[in-house]
C-alpha positions in Angstrom: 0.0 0.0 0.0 1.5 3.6 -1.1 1.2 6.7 0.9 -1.9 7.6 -0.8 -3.3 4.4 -0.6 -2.5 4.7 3.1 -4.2 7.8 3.6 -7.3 7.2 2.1 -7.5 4.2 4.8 -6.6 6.5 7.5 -9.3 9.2 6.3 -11.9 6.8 6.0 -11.5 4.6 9.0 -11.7 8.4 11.0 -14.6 9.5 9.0 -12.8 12.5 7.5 -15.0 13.1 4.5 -13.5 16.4 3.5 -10.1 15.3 3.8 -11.2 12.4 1.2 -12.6 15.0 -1.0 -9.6 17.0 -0.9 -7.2 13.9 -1.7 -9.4 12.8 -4.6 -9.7 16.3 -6.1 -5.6 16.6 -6.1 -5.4 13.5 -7.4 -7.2 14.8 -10.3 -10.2 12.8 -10.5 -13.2 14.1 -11.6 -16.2 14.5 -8.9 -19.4 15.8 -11.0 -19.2 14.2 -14.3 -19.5 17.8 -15.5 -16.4 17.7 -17.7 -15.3 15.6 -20.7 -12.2 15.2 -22.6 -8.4 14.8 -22.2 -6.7 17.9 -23.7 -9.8 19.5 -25.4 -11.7 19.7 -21.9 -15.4 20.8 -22.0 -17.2 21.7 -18.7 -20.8 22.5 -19.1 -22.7 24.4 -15.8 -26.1 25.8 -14.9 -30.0 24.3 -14.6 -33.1 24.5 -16.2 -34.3 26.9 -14.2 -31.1 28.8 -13.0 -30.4 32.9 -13.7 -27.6 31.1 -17.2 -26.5 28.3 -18.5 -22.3 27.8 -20.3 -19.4 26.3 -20.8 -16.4 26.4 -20.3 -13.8 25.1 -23.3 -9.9 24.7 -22.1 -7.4 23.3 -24.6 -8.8 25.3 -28.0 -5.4 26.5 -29.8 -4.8 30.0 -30.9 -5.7 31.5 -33.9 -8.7 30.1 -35.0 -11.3 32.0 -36.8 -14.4 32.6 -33.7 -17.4 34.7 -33.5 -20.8 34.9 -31.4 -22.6 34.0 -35.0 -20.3 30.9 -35.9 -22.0 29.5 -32.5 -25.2 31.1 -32.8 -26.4 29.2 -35.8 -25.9 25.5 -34.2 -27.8 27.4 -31.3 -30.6 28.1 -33.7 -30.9 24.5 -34.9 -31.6 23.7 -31.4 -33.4 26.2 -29.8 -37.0 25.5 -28.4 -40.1 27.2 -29.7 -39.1 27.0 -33.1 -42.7 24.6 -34.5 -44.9 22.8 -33.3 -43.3 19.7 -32.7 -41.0 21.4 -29.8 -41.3 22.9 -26.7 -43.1 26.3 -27.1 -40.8 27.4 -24.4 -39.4 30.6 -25.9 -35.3 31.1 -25.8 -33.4 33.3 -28.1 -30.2 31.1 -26.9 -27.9 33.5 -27.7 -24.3 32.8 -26.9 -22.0 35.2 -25.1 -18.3 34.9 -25.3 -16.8 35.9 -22.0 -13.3 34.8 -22.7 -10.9 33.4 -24.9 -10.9 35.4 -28.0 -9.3 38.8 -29.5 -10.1 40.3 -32.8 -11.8 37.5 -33.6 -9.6 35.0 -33.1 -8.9 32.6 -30.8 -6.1 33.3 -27.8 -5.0 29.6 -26.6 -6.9 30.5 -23.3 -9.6 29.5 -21.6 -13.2 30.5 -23.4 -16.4 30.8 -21.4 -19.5 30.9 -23.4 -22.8 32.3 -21.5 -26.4 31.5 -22.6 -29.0 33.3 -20.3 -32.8 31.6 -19.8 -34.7 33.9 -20.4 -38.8 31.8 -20.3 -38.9 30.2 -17.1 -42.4 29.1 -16.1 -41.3 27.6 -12.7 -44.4 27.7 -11.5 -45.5 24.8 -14.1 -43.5 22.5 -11.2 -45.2 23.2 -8.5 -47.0 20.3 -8.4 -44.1 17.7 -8.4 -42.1 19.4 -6.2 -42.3 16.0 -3.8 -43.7 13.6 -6.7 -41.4 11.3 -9.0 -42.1 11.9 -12.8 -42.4 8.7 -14.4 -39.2 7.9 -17.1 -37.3 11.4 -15.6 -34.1 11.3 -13.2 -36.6 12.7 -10.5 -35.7 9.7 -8.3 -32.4 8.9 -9.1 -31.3 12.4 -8.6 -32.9 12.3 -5.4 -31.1 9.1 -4.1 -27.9 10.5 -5.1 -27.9 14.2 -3.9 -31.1 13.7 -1.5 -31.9 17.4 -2.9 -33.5 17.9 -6.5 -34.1 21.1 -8.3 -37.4 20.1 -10.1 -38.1 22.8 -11.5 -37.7 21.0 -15.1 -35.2 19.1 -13.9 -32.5 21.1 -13.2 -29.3 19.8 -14.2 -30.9 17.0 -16.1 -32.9 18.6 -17.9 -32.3 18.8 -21.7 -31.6 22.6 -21.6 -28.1 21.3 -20.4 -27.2 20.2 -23.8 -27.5 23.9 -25.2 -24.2 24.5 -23.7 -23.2 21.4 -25.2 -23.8 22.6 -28.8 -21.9 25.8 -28.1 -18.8 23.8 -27.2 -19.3 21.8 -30.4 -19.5 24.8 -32.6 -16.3 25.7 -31.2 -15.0 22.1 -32.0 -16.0 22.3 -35.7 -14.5 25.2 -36.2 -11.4 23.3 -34.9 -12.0 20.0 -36.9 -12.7 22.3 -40.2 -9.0 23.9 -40.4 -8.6 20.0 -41.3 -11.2 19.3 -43.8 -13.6 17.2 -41.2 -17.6 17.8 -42.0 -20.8 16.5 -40.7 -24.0 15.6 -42.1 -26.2 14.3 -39.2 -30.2 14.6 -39.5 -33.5 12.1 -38.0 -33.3 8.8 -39.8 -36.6 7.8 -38.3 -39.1 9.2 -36.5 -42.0 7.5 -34.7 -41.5 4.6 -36.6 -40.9 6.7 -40.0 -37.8 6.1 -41.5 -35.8 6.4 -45.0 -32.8 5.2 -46.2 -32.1 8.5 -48.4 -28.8 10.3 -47.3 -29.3 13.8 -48.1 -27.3 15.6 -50.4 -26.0 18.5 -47.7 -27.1 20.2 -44.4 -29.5 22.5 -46.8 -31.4 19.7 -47.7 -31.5 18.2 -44.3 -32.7 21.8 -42.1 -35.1 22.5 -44.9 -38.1 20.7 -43.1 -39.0 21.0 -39.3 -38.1 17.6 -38.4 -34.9 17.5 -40.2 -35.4 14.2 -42.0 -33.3 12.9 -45.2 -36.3 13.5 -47.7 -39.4 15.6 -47.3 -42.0 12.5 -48.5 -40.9 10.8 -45.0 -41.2 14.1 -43.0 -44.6 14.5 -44.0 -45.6 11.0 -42.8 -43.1 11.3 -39.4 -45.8 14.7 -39.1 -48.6 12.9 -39.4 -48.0 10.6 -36.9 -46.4 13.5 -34.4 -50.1 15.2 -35.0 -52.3 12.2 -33.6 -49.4 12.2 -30.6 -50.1 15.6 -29.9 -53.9 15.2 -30.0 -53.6 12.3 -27.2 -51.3 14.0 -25.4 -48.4 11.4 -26.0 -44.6 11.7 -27.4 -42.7 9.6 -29.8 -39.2 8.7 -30.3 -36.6 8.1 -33.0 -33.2 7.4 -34.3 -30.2 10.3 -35.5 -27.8 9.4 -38.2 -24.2 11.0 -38.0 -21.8 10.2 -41.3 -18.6 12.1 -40.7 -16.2 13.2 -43.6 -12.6 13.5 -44.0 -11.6 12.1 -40.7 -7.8 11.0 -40.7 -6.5 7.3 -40.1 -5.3 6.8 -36.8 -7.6 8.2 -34.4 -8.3 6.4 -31.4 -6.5 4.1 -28.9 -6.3 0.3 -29.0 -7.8 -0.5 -25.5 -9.8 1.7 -23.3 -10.0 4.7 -25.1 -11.1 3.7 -28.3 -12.7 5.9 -30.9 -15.8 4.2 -30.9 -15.8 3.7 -27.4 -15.2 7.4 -26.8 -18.1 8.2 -29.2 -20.5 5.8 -27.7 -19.9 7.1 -23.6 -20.1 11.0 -25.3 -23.7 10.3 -27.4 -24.6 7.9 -24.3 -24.2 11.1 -22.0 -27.1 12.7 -23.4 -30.7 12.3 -21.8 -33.3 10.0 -23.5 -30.7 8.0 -25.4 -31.2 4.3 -25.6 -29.2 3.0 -28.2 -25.7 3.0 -30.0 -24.4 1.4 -33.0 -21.8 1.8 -35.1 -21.6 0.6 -38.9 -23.5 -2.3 -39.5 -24.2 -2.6 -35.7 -26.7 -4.6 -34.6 -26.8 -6.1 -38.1 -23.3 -7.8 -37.9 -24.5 -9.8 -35.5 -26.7 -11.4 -38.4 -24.0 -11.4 -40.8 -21.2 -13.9 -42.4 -17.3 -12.8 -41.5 -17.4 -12.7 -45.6 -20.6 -10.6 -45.4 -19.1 -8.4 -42.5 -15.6 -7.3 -43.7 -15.3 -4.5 -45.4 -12.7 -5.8 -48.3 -9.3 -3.3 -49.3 -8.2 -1.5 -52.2 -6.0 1.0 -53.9 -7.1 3.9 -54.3 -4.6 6.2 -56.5 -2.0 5.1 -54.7 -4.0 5.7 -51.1 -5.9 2.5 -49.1 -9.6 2.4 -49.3 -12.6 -0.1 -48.4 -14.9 -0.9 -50.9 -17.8 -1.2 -48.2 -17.5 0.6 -44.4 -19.8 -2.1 -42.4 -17.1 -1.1 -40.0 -18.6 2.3 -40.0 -15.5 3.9 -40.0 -13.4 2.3 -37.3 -11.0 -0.4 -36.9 -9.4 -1.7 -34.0 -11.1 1.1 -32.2 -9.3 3.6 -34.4 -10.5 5.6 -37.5 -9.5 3.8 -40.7 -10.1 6.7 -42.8 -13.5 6.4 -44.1 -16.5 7.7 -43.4 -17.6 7.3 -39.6 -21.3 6.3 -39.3 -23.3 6.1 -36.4 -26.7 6.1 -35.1 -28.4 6.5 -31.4 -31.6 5.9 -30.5 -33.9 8.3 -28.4 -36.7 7.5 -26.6 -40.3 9.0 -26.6 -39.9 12.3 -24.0 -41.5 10.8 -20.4 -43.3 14.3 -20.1 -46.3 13.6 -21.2 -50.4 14.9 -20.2 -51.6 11.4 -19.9 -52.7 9.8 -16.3 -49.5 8.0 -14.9 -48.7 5.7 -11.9 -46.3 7.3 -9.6 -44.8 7.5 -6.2 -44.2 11.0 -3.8 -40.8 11.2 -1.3 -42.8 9.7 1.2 -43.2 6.4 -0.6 -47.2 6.9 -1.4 -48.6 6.0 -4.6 -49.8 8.8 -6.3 -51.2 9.4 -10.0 -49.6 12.0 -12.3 -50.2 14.4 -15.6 -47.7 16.4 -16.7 -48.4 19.8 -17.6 -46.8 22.8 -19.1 -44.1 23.0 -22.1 -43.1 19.8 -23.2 -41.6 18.6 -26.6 -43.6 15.5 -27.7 -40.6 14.5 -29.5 -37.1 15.7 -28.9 -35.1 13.9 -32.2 -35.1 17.0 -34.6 -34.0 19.3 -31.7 -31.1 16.0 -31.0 -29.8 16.1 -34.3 -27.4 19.4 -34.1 -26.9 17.6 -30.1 -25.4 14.4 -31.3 -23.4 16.2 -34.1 -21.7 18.7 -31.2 -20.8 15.6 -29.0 -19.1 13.5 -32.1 -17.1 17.0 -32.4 -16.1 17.1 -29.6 -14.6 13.5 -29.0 -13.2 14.0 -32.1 -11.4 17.2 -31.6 -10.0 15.4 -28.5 -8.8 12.6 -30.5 -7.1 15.0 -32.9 -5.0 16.4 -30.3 -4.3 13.5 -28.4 -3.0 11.7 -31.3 -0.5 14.4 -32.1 1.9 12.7 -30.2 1.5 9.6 -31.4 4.6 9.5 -33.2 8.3 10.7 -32.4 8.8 10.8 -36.3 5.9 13.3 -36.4 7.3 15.0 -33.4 10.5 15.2 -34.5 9.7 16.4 -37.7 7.0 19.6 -36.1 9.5 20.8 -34.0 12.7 20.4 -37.1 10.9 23.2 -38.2 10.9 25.5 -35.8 
């Protein structure tokens, strides 16, 4: 046993919480789950229901092309209130940049983004104040803290992942200085899907459900309608294809690409599903099915198919990376559930006030922020991958 080791048993056998705290904090271990990445660090902070809502981004080189507007449209994509088929909660969502930048550029340092809320109807939550909401983190938040702010859900609610998208605007702008694009939009929705893959992000943004084709938007709308009329919600499924991502990405064990991409998209409220490639379907599939065969490409290695969606080995193998996560119908919904209160009696519940009755379109620009994100990291980390690489950067300087 090692002096910290040593320590720790001494702390906890005399019941000095704080000086466990303290030990695990300089040890660098994370306590909140509140940030992600290795050198491009994301911390995202605020509630529902709280005076703001930000991030902060440490890690971002210098000299990179940032203004309020290059975040502002992801914001946009997300916002609520936009149709419909969203919460008519009503947020402008615009960004702030506290830090970070100069002359519209990037410094090296850290940048703090700010996005105030601005249509709190608190009041809506009275009513649950003491009652679990059936599908929420209500109770599980409540085991864990034994305090909840549930007005909306606080830090679980979705208005968490606005902040999220700001910090993956700020990624893409990174990841485009290296020719890396996204196209992600709703492959299906309540049980509407289509195998078209749109043309570009024009095509996709062009309808309010932000669906490959218009034909299968109409029917998705259809469907969304009669929800809406019963006072139910649906779910769906998000496709991400990413372009021009180099070979190499990625570790071989824990840290995988893949791996990284799945615990990033699996962060996110309401998700249910990951797969990768061919996913689920490999599992179906012949080895001679399954592998995706090589070739020469003018003089450059290709794949003829990508069932691997991208990754090998749990590294990028230079095509396209495809991935899809599943979202489940939003729990907030008017009809009459079974519940329980703090106190452990049953009680029966309706959920009022502004609800989405499907998140997925408002997910789409979500998923597509977290991908960058990971990715970004990746970049960086795999810088020093390679003395030869090393050697050769710093030869020329």
């Amino acid at each position: 046993m090692n002096f910290y080791d040593k320590s720790m048993y001494v702390c906890f056998i005399t019941g000095d919480i704080y000086a466990i705290i303290l030990k695990i904090k300089n040890r660098g271990e994370k306590m909140s789950g509140s940030v992600y990445g290795n050198i491009f660090k994301v911390s995202t902070w605020g509630e529902s229901h709280g005076k703001a809502i930000g991030v902060v981004i440490d890690g971002c080189p210098a000299g990179i092309s940032l203004s309020e507007n290059d975040i502002q449209n992801d914001l946009n994509l997300r916002k609520p209130g936009s149709n419909k088929f969203g919460t008519q909660r009503k947020e402008s969502d615009a960004v702030h940049i506290l830090s970070g930048t100069f002359e519209g550029l990037t410094t090296g340092t850290p940048i703090s983004l700010l996005i105030y809320n601005e249509d709190q109807h608190s009041k809506d939550y009275s009513q649950i104040s003491d009652i679990f909401r059936p599908g929420h983190a209500d109770y599980t938040f409540w085991q864990k803290y034994g305090i909840r702010d549930y007005r909306g859900g606080g830090r679980s609610s979705g208005r968490e992942t606005a902040a999220r998208v700001a910090a993956g605007a700020v990624a893409k702008r990174v990841l485009s200085y290296v020719g890396i694009s996204f196209l992600t939009y709703s492959k299906e929705i309540a049980g509407i899907s289509s195998d078209t893959i749109p043309d570009s992000r024009d095509e996709i943004f062009s309808n309010p459900l932000y669906m490959s084709d218009n034909e299968a938007s109409e029917k998705a709308a259809e469907k969304l309608n009669l929800c809406i009329q019963n006072g139910d919600s649906a779910g769906g499924i998000v496709e991400c294809i990413i372009k021009g991502v180099p070979a190499g990405l990625g570790e071989t064990v824990f840290d995988k690409l893949d791996a990284d991409l799945a615990k990033a998209i699996f962060s996110l409220g309401a998700v249910k599903g990951f797969e990768i490639g061919s996913g689920f379907s490999a599992a179906r599939s012949c080895g001679s099915q399954n592998n995706d065969p090589f070739y020469s490409q003018n003089g450059r290695i290709a794949k003829k198919s990508n069932n691997s969606g991208g990754t090998l080995g749990g590294m990028s193998d230079g095509s396209n990376i495809v991935f899809r996560t599943a979202f489940k119908p939003t729990p907030s919904i008017s009809h009459i559930q079974q519940t329980v209160d703090v106190y452990g009696s049953e009680r029966e519940i309706s959920i009022k006030g502004r609800h989405d009755p499907i998140i997925v379109p408002r997910a789409v620009i979500v998923v597509e922020a977290m991908a960058a994100i990971v990715l970004t990291d990746h970049l960086f980390i795999n810088m020093s991958s390679r003395i030869d690489r090393i050697a050769d950067f710093y030869s020329k300087h």
